[in-house]
C-alpha positions as CSV (number, residue, x, y, z in Angstrom):
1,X,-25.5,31.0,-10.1
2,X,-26.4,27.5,-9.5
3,X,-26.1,24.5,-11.3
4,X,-30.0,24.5,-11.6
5,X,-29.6,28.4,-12.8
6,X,-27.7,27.4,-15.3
7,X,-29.8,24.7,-17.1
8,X,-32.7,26.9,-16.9
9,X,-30.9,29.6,-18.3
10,X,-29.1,27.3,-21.2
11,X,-31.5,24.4,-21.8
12,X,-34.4,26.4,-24.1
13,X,-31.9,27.7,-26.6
14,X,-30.5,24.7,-26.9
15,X,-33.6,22.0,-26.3
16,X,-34.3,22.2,-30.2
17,X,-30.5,20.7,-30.8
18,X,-30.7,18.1,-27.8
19,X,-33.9,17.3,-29.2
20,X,-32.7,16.5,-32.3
21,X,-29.5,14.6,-31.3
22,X,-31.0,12.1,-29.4
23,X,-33.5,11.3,-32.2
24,X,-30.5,10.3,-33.8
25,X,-28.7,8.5,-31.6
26,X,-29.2,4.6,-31.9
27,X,-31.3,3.6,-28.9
28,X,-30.1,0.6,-26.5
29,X,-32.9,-2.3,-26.7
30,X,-31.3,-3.4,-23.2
31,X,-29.7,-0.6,-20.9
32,X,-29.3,-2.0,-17.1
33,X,-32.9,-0.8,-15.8
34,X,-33.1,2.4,-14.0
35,X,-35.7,5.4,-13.4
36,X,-37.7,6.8,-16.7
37,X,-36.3,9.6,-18.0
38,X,-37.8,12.8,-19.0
39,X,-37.1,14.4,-22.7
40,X,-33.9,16.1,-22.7
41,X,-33.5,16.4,-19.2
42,X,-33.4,12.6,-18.3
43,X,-33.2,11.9,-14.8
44,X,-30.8,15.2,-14.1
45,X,-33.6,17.3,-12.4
46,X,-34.3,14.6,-10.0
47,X,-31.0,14.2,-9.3
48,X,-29.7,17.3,-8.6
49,X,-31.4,18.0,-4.9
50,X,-28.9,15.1,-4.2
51,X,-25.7,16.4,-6.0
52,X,-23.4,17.1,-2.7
53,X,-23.8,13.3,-1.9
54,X,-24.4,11.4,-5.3
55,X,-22.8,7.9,-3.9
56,X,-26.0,7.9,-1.5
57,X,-28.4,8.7,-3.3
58,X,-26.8,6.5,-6.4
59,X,-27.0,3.9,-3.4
60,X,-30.4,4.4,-2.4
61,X,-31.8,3.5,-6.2
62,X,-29.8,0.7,-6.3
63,X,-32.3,-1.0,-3.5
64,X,-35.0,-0.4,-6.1
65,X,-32.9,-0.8,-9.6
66,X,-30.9,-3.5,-8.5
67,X,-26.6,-3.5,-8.5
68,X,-26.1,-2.2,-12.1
69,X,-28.4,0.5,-13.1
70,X,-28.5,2.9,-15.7
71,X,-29.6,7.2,-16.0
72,X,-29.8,9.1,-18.4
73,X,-28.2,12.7,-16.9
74,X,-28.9,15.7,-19.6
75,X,-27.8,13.7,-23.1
76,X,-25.4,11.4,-21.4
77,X,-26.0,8.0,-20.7
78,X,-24.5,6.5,-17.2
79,X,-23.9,3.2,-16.0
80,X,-23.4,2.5,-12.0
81,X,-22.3,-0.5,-10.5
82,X,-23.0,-1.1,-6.7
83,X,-20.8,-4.6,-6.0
84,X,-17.8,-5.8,-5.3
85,X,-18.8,-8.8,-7.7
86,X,-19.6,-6.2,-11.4
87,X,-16.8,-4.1,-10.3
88,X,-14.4,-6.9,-10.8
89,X,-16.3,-7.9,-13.9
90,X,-16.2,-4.1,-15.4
91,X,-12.1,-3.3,-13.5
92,X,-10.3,-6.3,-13.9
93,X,-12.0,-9.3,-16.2
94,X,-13.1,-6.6,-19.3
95,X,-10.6,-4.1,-18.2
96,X,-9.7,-3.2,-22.2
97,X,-13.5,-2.4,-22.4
98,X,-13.5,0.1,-19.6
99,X,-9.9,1.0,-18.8
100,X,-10.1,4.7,-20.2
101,X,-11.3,7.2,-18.2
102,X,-14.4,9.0,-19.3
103,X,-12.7,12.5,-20.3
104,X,-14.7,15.2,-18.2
105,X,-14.9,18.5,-19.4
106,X,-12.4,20.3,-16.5
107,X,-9.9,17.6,-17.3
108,X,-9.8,19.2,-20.5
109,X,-7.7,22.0,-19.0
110,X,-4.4,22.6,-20.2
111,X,-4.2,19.4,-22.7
112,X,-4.1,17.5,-19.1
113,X,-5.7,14.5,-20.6
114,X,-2.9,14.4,-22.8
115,X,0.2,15.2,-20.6
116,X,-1.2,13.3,-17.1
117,X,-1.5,9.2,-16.2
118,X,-4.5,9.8,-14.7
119,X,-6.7,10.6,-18.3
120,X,-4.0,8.9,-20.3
121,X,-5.4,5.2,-22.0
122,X,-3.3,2.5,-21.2
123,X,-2.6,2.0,-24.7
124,X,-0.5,4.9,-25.3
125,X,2.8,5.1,-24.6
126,X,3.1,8.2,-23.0
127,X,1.2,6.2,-20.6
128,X,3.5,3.6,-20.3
129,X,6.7,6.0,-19.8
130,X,4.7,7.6,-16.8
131,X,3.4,4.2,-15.0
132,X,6.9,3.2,-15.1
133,X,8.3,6.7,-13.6
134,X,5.5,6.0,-10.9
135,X,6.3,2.8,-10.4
136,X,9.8,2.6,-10.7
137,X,11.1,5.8,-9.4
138,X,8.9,8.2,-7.6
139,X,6.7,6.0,-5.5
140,X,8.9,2.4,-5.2
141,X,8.9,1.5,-1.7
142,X,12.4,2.2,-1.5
143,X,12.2,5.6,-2.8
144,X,9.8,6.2,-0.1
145,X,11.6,5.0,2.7
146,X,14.7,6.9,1.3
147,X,12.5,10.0,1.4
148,X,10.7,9.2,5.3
149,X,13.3,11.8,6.6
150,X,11.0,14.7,5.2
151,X,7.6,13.1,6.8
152,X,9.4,12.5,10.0
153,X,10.3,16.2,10.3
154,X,7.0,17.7,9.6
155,X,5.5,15.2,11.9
156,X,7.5,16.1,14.5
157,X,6.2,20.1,14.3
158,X,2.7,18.8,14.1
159,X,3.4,17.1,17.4
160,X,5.5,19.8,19.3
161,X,2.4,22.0,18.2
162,X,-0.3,19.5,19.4
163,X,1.8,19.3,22.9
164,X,1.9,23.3,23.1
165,X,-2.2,23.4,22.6
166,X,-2.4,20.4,25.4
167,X,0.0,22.5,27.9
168,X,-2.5,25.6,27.0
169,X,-5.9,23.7,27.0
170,X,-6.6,24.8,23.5
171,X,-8.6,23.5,21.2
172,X,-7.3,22.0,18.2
173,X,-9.8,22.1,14.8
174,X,-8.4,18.7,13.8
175,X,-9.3,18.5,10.7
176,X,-7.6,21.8,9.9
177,X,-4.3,20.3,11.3
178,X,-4.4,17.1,9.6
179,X,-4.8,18.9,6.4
180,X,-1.3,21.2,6.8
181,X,0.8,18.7,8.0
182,X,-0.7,16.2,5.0
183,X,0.1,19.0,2.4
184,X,3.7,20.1,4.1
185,X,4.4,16.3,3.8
186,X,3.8,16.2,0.5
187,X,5.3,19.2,-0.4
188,X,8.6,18.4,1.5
189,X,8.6,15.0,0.0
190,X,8.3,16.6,-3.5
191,X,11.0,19.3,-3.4
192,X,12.2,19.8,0.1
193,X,9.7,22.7,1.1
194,X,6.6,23.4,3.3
195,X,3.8,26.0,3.9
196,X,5.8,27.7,6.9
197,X,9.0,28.3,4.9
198,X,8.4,29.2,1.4
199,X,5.7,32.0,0.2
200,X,5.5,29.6,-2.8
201,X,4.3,26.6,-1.5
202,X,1.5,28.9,0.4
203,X,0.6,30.0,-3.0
204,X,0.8,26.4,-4.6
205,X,-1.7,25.0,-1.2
206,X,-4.1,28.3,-2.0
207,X,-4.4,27.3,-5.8
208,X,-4.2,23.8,-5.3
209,X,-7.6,24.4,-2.9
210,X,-9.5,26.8,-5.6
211,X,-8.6,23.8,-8.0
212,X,-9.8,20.7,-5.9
213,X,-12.9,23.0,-5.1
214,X,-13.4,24.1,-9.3
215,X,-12.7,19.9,-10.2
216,X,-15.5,18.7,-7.3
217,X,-18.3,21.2,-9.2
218,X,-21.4,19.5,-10.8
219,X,-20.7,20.6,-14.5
220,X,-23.6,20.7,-16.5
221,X,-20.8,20.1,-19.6
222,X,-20.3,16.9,-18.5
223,X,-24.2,16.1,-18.9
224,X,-24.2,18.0,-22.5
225,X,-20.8,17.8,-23.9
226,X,-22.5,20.3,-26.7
227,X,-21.9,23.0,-24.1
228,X,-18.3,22.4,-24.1
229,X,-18.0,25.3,-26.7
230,X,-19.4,28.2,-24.2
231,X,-18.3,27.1,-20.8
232,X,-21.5,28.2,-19.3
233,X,-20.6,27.9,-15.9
234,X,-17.0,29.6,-16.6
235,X,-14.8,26.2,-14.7
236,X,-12.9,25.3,-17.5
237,X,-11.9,29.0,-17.6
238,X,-11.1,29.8,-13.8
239,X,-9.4,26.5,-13.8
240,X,-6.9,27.6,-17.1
241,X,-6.3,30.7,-15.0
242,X,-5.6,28.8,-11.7
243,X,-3.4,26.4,-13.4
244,X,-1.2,29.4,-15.1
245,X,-0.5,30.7,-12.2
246,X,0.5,27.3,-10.7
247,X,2.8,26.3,-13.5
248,X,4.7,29.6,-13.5
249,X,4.9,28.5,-9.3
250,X,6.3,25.5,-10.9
251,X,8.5,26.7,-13.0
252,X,10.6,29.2,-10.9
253,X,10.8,26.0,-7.8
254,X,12.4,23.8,-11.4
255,X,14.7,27.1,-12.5
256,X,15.6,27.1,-8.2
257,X,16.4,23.7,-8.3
258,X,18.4,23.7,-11.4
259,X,20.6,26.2,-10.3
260,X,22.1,24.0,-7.2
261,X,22.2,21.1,-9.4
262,X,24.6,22.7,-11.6
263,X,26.6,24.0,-8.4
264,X,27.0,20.1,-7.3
265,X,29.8,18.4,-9.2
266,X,27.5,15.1,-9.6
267,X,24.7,17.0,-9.8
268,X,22.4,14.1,-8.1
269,X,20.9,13.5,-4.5
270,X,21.4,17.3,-3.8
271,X,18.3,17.6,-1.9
272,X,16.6,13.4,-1.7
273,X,13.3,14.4,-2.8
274,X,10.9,13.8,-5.8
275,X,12.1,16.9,-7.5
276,X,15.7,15.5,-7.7
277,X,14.5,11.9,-9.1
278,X,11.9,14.4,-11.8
279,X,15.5,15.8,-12.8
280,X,17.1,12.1,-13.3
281,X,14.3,11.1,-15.0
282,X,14.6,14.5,-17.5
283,X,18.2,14.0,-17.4
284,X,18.0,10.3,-18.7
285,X,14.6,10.7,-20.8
286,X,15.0,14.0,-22.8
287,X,12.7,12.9,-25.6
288,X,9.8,11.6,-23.6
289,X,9.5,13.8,-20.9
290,X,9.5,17.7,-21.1
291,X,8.8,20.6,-19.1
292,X,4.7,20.2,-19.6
293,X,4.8,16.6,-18.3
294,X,6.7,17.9,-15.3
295,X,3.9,20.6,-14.8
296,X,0.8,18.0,-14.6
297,X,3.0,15.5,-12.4
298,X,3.4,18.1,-10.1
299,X,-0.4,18.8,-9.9
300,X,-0.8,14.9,-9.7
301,X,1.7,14.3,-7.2
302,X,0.7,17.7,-5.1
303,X,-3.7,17.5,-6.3
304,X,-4.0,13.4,-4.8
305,X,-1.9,13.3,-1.6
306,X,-3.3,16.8,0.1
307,X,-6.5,16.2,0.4
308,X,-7.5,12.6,0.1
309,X,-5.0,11.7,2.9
310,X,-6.2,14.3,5.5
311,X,-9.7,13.5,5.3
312,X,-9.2,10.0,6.1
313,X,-7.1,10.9,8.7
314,X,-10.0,12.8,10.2
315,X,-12.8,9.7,9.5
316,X,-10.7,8.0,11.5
317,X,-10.1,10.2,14.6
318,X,-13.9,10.9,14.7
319,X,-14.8,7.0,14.6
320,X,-11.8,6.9,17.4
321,X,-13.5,9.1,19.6
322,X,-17.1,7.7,18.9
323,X,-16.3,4.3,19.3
324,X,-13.3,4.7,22.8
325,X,-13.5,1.0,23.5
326,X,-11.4,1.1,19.7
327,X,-9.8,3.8,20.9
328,X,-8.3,1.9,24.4
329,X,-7.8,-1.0,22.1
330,X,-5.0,0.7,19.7
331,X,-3.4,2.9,22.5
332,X,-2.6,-0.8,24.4
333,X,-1.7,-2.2,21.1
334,X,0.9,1.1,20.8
335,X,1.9,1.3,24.2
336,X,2.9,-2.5,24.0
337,X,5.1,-2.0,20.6
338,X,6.1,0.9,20.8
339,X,6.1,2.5,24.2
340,X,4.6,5.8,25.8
341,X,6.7,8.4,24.7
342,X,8.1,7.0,21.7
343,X,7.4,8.2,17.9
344,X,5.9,6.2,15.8
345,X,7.8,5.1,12.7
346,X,6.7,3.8,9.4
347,X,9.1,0.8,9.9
348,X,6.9,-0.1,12.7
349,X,3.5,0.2,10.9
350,X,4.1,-3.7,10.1
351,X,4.1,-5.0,13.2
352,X,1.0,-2.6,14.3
353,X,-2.0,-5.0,13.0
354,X,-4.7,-3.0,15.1
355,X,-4.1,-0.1,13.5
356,X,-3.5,-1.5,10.0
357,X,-6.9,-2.8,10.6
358,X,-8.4,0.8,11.7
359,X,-7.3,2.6,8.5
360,X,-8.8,-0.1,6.4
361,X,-12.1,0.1,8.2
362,X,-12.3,3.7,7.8
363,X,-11.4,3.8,4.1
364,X,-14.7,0.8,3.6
365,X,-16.8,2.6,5.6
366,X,-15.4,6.4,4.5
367,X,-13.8,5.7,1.3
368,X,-11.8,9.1,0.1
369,X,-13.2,8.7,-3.8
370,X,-16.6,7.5,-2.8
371,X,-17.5,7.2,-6.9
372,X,-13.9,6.4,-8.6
373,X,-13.4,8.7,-11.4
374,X,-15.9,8.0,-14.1
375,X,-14.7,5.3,-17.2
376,X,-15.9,5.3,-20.5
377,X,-17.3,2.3,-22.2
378,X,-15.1,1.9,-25.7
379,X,-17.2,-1.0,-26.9
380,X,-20.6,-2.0,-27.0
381,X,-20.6,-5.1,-24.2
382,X,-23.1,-7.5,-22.1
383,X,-22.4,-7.7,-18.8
384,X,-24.4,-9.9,-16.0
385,X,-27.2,-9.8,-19.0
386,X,-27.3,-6.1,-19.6
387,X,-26.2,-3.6,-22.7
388,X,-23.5,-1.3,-21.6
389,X,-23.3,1.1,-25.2
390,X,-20.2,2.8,-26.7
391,X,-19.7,5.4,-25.3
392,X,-21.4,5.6,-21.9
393,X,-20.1,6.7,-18.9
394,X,-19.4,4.2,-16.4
395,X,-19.2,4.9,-12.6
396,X,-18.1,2.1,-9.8
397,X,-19.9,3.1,-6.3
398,X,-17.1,2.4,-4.1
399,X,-19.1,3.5,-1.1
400,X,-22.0,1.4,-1.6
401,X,-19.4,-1.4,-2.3
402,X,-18.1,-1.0,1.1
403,X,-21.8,-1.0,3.0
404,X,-23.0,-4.0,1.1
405,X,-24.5,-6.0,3.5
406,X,-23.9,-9.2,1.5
407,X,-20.4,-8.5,1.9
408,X,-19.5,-7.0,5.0
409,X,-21.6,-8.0,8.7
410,X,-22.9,-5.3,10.3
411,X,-21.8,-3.1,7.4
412,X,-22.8,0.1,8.7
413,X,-20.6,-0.1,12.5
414,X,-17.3,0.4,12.3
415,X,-15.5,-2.7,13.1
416,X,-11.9,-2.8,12.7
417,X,-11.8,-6.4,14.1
418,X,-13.4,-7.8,10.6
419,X,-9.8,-6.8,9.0
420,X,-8.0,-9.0,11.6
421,X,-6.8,-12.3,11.1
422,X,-7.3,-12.4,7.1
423,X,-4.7,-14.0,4.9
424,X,-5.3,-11.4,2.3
425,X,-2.3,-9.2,1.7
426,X,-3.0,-4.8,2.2
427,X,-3.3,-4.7,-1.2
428,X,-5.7,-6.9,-2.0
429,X,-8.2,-6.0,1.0
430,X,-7.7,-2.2,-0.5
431,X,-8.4,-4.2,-4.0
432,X,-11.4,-6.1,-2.5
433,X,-12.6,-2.7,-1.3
434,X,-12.2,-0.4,-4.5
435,X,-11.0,2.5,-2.4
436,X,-7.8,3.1,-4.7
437,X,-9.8,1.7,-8.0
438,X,-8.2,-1.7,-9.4
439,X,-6.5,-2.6,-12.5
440,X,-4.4,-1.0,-14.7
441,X,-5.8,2.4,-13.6
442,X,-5.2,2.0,-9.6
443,X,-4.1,5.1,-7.8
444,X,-0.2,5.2,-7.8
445,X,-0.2,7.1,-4.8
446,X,-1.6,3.9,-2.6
447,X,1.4,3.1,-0.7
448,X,2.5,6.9,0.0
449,X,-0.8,7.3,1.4
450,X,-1.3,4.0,3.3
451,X,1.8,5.1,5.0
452,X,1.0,8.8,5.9
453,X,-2.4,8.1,7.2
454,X,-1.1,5.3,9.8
455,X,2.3,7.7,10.8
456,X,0.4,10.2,11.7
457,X,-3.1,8.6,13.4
458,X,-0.7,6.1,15.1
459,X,1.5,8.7,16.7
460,X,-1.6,11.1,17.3
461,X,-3.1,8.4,19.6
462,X,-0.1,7.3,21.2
463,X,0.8,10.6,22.4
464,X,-3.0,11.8,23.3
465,X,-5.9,11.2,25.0
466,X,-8.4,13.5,23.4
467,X,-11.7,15.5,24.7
468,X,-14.1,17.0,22.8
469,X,-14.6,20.7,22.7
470,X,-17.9,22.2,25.2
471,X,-20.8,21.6,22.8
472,X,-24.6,22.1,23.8
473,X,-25.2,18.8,21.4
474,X,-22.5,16.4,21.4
475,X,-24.4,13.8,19.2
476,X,-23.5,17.1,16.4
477,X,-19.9,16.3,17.0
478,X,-20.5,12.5,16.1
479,X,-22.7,12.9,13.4
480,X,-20.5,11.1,10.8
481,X,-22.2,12.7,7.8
482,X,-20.7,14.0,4.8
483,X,-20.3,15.9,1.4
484,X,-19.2,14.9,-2.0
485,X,-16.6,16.9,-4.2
486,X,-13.6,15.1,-5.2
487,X,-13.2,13.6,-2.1
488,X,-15.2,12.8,1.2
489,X,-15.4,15.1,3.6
490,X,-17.0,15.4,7.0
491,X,-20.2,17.5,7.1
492,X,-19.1,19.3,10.7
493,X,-15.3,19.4,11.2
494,X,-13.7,17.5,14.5
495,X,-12.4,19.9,17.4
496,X,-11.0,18.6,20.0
497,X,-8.1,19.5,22.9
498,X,-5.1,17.0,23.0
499,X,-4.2,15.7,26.3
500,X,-0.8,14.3,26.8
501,X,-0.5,11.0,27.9
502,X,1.2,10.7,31.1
């Protein structure tokens, strides 16, 4: 049953109630303007023909409403920003206004919004203890480059298999690929397994998919939280069933672990991976962090690197192959650093500006979280003139930020030229762009992605030419459209046959 289904079902038992509420509720005199709304419904029945791509249509009213708009979806009120300019107002000048994530019904499950730094204020100091593991311990640049050893091998079988289907002329379905080696990169960085060797970690990738699917579901909840009680559309409960079976995953890969700690006589650096440094931290922090924290940073550290970090790696090699004067222009840049016939390594990322440059154009033009995960407004505030009330749900447009033609030339080709020559550091262009949020709530995981996506893209074009598969229309292999769920993905997935360079 669709989401439409569902309101039609739900909506006339409870219209009376809805009805009722919002007579109650104190108007704003001077909400950002925006489309009329219709009683009880608001402006959710227009919108939901354009539910799988939200960011454009969210876009598209913008040219009408102007950068900051406001809708009224079911009984909640929503906010959008469209610039670069009010997201920096809303992020990072009033960042104690909007710094709390607005608490959606499916990240409800399991107390998550409790026990994970995503949902967490910044206030609290469970929050504190876990920006500081983040920062400090699991994803420090030097923990990651202790830890390369595990991305370096599962590149390697990614490679060895892309040279066996360019000896056999097959063809590859790339985004397929790009998606298992992203996952058995994490998954090896975490605790020293992969997909190929462990039934487990096939179980964790299968649950971790039926969850990113479940989380990337319109939820007519999180238009009227009133439905909270009945679960109409039954996410919150597949997702409590998924994530049982995940932590019990969890748990027996811990009791695994635990075991040949206590057979080392330091028990430390057993196995260099995230798991070990989650045991130090345990070991050191007994009465901050328990076994349920461990669950949810598992399903942090697993949930944001598998998918958001394949999908860009597949923007990119379809804006390769539809733009091949790019394309020439980063194999010479590789072939001069590095050589033919030489792996790419993430110590030689830094002296690869070309193709620095490539992944930041494809995360502005493709960002991975086109709409950053929603904020809620904790006090009533005027911003560039407008009301944004208590409680409202805030959302930042981080792909219409990066097509703003008053920011970006020629916003809409994909030019990675425009990142060359800047004096702006990576993380403030990524900043600038919005594509890993900003403030206090940026995405830890920046750095372990920025390096994943340029290891492998790097060494996949200096190792291959690549043709398309046969198609009767070749303009449907370049048509760089899209669908929303958590992250962006391509509408048609890229298949091509590696060819290796001679």
């Amino acid at each position: 049953m669709d989401l439409l289904s569902y309101i039609k079902w739900i909506l006339p038992i409870f219209a009376t109630i809805f009805l009722f509420v919002s007579l109650a509720k104190p108007k704003s005199k001077n909400l950002p303007p925006g489309p009329s709304p219709l009683p009880i419904f608001g402006n959710l029945l227009k919108f939901l023909p354009h539910v799988t791509q939200p960011h454009k249509y969210f876009a598209e009213l913008a040219k009408t409403y102007g950068p900051v708009m406001s809708l009224q979806l079911g009984s909640t009120t929503v906010i959008i920003v469209s610039t670069s300019t009010l997201a920096k107002q809303v992020l990072l000048k009033n960042h104690d206004v909007f710094s709390n994530l607005y608490h959606l019904d499916a990240i409800r499950v399991h107390d998550h919004e409790k026990l994970s730094i995503g949902p967490l204020p910044p206030s609290s100091p469970m929050w504190r203890v876990l920006k500081k593991i983040y920062n400090t311990r699991l994803l420090s640049d030097k923990m990651l480059e202790n830890m390369q050893t595990h991305r370096y091998r599962k590149l390697d079988e990614m490679l060895c298999y892309m040279k066996e289907c360019s000896k056999a002329n097959i063809v590859v379905d790339v985004g397929q690929a790009l998606y298992d080696a992203s996952f058995d990169m994490i998954s090896s960085t975490i605790c020293s397994m992969d997909s190929g060797n462990d039934a487990r970690i096939r179980e964790i990738k299968d649950l971790m998919d039926c969850i990113i699917k479940e989380l990337g579901r319109p939820n007519i909840v999180d238009g009227y939280p009133i439905l909270k009680m009945i679960d109409p559309q039954r996410i919150r409960h597949r997702l409590t069933a998924y994530c049982v079976k995940l932590f019990k995953l969890f748990d027996e890969i811990i009791a695994m672990r635990s075991m040949s700690r206590n057979d080392q006589v330091s028990g430390h650096g057993l196995y260099n991976d995230l798991l070990d440094v989650i045991f130090d931290v345990m070991d050191e922090q007994r009465d901050e962090i328990n076994r349920d924290h461990v669950h949810h940073l598992l399903l942090d550290l697993f949930g944001a690197g598998m998918d958001t970090t394949s999908k860009t790696m597949e923007w990119a090699m379809a804006e390769l192959l539809r733009n091949p004067m790019v394309l020439r222009k980063l194999q010479e840049e590789l072939d001069r650093v590095i050589g033919k016939g030489n792996t790419i390594l993430e110590s030689h990322i830094s002296e690869l500006p070309y193709l620095q440059a490539i992944v930041k154009e494809t995360l502005r033009i493709h960002p991975t979280a086109p709409l950053l995960l929603p904020r809620i407004v904790e006090k009533n505030i005027e911003i560039d003139g407008f009301e944004f009330p208590k409680g409202a749900m805030l959302i930042v447009n981080a792909w219409a930020i990066g097509r703003d033609p008053h920011t970006w030339v020629n916003p809409d080709s994909f030019s990675p030229e425009r990142f060359l020559g800047s004096e702006l550091e990576v993380k403030s262009q990524f900043n600038q762009l919005y594509t890993f949020g900003a403030g206090k709530k940026s995405c830890p995981g920046m750095p372990l992605a920025i390096r994943m996506v340029s290891l492998v893209l790097g060494n996949l074009i200096c190792w291959f030419d690549w043709k398309l598969e046969e198609f009767e229309d070749l303009q449907k292999v370049f048509e760089i459209d899209d669908h929303f769920g958590i992250t962006l993905k391509k509408a048609i997935s890229l298949r091509a046959i590696p060819i290796t360079r001679a």
